[in-house]
C-alpha positions as CSV (number, residue, x, y, z in Angstrom):
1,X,25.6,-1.1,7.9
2,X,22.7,-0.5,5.2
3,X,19.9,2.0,6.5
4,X,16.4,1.2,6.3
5,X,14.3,2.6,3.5
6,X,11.5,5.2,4.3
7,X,8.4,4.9,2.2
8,X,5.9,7.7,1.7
9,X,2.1,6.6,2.3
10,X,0.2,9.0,-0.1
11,X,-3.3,7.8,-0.4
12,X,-6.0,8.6,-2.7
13,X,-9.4,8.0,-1.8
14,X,-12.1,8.7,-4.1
15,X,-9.9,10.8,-6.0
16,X,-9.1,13.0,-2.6
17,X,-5.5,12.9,-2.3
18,X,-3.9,12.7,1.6
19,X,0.0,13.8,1.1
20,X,2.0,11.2,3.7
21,X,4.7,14.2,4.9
22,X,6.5,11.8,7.4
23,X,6.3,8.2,6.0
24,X,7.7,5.3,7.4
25,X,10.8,2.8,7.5
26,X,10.1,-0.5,6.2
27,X,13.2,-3.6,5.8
28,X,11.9,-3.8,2.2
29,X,9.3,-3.4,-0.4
30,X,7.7,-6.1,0.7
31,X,7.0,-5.2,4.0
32,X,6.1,-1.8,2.5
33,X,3.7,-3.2,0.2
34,X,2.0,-5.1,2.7
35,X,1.2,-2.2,4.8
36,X,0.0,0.0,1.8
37,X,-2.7,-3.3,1.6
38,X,-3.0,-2.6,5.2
39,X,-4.1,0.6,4.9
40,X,-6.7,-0.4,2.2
41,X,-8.4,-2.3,4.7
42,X,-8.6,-0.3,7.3
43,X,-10.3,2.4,4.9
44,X,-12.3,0.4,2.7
45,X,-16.0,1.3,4.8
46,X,-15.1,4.8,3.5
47,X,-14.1,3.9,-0.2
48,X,-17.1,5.0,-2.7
49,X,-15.3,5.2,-5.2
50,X,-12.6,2.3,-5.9
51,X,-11.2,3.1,-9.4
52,X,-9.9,6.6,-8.5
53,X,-8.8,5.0,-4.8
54,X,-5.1,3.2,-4.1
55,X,-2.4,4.1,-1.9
56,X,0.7,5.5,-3.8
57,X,3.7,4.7,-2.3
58,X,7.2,6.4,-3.2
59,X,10.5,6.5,-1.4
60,X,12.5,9.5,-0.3
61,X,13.3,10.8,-3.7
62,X,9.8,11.4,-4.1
63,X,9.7,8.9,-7.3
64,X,6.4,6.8,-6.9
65,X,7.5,3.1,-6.0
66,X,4.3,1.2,-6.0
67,X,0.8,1.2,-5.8
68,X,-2.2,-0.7,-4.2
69,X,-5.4,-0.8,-5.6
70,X,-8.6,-0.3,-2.8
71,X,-10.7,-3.4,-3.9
72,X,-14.0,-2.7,-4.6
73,X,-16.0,-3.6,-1.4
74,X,-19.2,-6.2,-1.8
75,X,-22.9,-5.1,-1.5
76,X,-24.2,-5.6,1.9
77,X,-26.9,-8.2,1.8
């Protein structure tokens, strides 16, 4: 039987970098992916900054997998 992956969480947020040291198992990259767009969410009030802002995501080699973009949030009206 085929272990789960682990995927590492690093997030960068207004080009302050937060090292992920435990990360997390997902069944796939997909699943992975959608929690690093997860995570974008849930921080996007605190996001001044959106081009030096995304989640980097590697696996347990350490190898950078993916990343997600923080979308840049709208004015408040």
């Amino acid at each position: 039987m085929e272990s789960m992956p682990k995927y590492f969480f690093n997030i960068v947020l207004n080009g302050q970098p937060t090292v992920d040291g435990r990360g997390q198992i997902f069944p796939d990259e997909s699943a992975a992916r959608a929690h690093a767009g997860h995570l974008t969410l849930l921080l996007a009030d605190r996001c001044r900054d959106p081009i030096n802002s995304f989640v980097a995501v590697s696996g347990m080699d350490g190898c950078l997998v993916f990343k997600v973009a923080f979308q840049p949030s709208e004015p408040q009206a």
